[in-house]
C-alpha positions in Angstrom: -1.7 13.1 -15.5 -0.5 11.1 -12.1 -3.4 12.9 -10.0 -6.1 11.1 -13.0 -3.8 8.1 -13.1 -4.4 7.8 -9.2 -8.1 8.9 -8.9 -8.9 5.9 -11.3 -6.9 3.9 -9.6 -8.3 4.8 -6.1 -11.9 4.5 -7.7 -11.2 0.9 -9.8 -9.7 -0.1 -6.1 -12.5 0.9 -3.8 -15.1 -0.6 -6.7 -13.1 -4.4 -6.9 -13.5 -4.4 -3.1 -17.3 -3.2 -2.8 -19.4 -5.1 -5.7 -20.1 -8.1 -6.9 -21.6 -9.0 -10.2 -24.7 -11.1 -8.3 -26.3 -11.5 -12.0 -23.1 -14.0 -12.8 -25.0 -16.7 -10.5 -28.2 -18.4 -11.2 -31.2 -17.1 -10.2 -32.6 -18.5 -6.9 -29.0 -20.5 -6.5 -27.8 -19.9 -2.4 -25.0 -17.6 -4.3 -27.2 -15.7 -6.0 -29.1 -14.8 -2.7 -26.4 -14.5 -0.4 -25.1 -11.9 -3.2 -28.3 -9.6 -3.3 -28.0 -9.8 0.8 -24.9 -8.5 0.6 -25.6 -5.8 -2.1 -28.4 -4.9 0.6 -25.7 -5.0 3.7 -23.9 -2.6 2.4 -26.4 -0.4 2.1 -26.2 0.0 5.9 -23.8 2.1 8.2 -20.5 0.1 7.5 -20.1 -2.2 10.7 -23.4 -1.8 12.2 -25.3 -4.2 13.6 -27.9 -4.3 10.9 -25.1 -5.1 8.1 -23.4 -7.4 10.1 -26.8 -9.3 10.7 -27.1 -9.6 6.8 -23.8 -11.1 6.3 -24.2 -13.4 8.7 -27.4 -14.7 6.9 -25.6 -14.5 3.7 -22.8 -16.9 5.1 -25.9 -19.3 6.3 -27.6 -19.4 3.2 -24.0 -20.3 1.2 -21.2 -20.9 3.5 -18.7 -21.0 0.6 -20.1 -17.7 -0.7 -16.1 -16.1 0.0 -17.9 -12.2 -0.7 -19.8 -12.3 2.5 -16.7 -12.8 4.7 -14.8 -10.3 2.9 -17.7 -7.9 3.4 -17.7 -8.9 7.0 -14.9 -8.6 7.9 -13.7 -4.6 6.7 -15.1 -3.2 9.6 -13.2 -5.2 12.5 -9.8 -5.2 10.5 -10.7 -0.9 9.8 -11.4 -0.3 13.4 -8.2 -2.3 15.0 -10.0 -5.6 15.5 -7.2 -7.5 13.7 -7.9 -10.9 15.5 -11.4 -10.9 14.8 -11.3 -9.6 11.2 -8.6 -11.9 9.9 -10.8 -15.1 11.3 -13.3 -14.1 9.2 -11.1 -13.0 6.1 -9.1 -16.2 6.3 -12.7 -18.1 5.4 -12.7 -15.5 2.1 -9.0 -16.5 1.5 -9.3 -20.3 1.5 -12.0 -20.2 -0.9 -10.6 -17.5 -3.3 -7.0 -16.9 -2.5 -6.5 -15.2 -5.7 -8.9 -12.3 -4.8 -8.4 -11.9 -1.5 -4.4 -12.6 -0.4 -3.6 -9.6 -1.4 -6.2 -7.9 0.8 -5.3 -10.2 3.8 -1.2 -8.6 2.9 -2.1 -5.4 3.4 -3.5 -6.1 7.0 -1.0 -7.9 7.7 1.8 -4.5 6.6 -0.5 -1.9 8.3 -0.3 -4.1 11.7 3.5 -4.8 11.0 3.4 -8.6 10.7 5.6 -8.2 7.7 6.7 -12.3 8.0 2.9 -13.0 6.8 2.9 -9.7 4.8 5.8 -11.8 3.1 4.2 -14.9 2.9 0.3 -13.9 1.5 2.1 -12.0 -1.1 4.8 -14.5 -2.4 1.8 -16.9 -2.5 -0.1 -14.6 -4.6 2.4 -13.8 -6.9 3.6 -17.3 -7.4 -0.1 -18.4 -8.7 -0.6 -18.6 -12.2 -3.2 -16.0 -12.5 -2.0 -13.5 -10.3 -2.8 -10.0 -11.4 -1.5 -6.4 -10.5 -3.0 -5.0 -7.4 -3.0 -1.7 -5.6 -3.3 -1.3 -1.8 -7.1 -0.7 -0.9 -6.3 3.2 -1.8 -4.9 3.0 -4.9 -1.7 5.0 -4.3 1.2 2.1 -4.4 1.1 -1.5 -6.4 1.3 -4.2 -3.7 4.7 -5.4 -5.1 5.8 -2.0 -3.2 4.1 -3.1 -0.1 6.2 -6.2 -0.5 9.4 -4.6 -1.1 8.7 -2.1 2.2 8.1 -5.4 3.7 11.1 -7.2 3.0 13.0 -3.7 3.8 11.2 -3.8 7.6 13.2 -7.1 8.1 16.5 -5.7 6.6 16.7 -7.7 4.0 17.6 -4.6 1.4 19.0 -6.6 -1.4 15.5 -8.8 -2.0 13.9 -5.1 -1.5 15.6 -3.6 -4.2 15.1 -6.4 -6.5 11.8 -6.9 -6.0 10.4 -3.0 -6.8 13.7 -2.8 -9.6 11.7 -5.8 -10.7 8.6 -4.0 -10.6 9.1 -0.9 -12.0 10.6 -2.8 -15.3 7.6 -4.0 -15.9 5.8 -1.0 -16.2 5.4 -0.2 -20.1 5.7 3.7 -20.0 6.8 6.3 -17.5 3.0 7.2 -17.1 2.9 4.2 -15.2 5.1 4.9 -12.5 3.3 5.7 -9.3 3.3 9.2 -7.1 6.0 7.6 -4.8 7.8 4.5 -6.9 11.0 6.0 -7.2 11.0 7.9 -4.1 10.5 4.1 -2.3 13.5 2.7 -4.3 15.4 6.0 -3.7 15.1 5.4 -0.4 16.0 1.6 0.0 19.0 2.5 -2.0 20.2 5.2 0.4 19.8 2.2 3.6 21.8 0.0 1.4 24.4 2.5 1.8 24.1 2.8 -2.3 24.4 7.0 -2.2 24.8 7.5 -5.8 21.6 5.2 -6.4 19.6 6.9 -4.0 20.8 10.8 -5.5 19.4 9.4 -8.8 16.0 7.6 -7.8 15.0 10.8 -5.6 16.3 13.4 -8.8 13.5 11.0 -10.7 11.0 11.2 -8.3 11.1 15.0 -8.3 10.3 14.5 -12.2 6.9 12.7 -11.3 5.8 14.1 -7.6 8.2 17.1 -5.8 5.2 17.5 -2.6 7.1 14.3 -0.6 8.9 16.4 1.6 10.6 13.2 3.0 12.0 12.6 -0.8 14.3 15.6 0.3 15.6 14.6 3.2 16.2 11.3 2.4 18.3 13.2 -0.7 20.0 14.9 2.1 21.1 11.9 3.4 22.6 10.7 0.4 24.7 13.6 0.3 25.2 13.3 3.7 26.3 9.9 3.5 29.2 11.2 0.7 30.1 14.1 3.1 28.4 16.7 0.4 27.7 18.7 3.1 26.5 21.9 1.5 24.0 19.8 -0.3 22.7 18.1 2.2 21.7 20.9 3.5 20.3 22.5 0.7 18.1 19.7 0.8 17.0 19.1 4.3 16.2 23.0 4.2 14.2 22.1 0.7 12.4 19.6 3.2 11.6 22.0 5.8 10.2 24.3 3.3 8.1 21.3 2.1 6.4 20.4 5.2 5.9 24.4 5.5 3.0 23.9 3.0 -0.5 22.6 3.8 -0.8 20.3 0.4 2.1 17.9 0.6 1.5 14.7 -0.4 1.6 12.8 2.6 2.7 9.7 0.7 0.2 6.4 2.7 1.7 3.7 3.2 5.2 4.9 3.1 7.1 2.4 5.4 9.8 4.6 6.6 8.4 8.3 6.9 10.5 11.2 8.0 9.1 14.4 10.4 9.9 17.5 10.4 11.9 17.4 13.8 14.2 14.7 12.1 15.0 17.8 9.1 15.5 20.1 11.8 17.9 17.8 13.5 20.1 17.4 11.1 20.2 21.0 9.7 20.9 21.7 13.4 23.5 19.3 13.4 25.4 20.5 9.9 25.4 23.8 11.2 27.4 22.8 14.2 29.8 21.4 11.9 
């Protein structure tokens, strides 16, 4: 059920960010044409010269046309061109902040500016018709991205609130994404909140047990209350996990663990 929950999700995402309905403008109107050059843009190698020619018409023919800077702008921000991509995206922004904060966010967390992170998605929360949003993926609701972010400048507390917050809202347990509790799980265990953390990642292993970090960070719990023997059951549960060629690698994670990390601290009990 979570692998169909986050295809669709992954497929809604990738859709919301790729079309536009050009029929909701009136025929021969400058949006209306800029729209059908777009539609034709992106029919073109993503970043090639030949789309990026289109959009640039598009933005001539109707500068406050916010699609065609969007459009243009993927390709710099997906190829490391963060400077140039975000002065583009910022012209999609100010004219519809609503669709497009949320984009500019993620940017913003996958280049580790998480003080504007922060900023574009307090803004877009706080507006009246703010809606749920996923990262461009699908795999984690932004109000994760803005815990993680909040987390990345140590304040824990607003972290915890913000995906507890979160996760209330969701109406069933079949809402709950592949790695919600194992983000709260681990927030909890670097608030120094051990029993939390023990209980978020025994959820998480009810909804997604390929994380192999979700183990080690349950190591650490019991680590952190000198359960020694469990720890290590876990950390070698870990190790076993990273073993295997299909586990879920878990994007946009915020604080990952590796495998030499497991192997340290195995190393390390067994020197107790």
């Amino acid at each position: 059920m979570k692998i169909i929950i986050n295809t669709v999700l992954f497929l809604f995402s990738a859709f919301l960010f790729s079309q536009e309905n050009c029929f909701i403008y009136s025929e021969k109107s400058p949006e209306r044409e800029a729209c059908e050059l777009c539609d034709e843009a992106i029919k073109h190698k993503q970043g090639s010269k030949e789309s990026q020619l289109i959009f640039d018409e598009a933005i001539r023919i109707a500068p406050n046309f916010a699609w065609s800077y969007y459009q243009k702008a993927v390709p710099f921000l997906k190829r490391g061109f963060l400077n140039d991509g975000l002065k583009i995206l910022n012209k999609a922004v100010a004219l519809k902040p609503l669709e497009y904060l949320g984009y500019r966010a993620y940017w913003y967390w996958q280049y580790q500016n998480y003080d504007l992170c922060i900023k574009d998605l307090e803004t877009y929360y706080a507006l009246p018709k703010a809606y749920l949003q996923f990262t461009p993926g699908g795999e984690k609701d932004m109000r994760l991205i803005l815990s993680l972010a909040y987390a990345k400048n140590n304040n824990y507390k607003k972290a915890i609130r913000t995906i507890e917050d979160c996760i209330a809202t969701y109406e069933s347990e079949d809402d709950i994404g592949l790695s919600d509790y194992h983000t709260l799980g681990l927030l909890y265990l670097h608030n120094k909140q051990y029993d939390k953390a023990i209980e978020m990642m025994e959820k998480q292993f009810t909804v997604n047990k390929d994380i192999p970090d979700s183990y080690y960070y349950l190591g650490l719990a019991y680590k952190g209350k000198s359960k020694f023997e469990d720890a290590k059951i876990q950390f070698n549960k870990a190790l076993l996990k990273f073993q295997e060629t299909n586990y879920y690698t878990n994007p946009n994670a915020g604080f990952r663990a590796y495998l030499i990390d497991v192997q340290t601290e195995i190393d390390n009990l067994n020197n107790l």
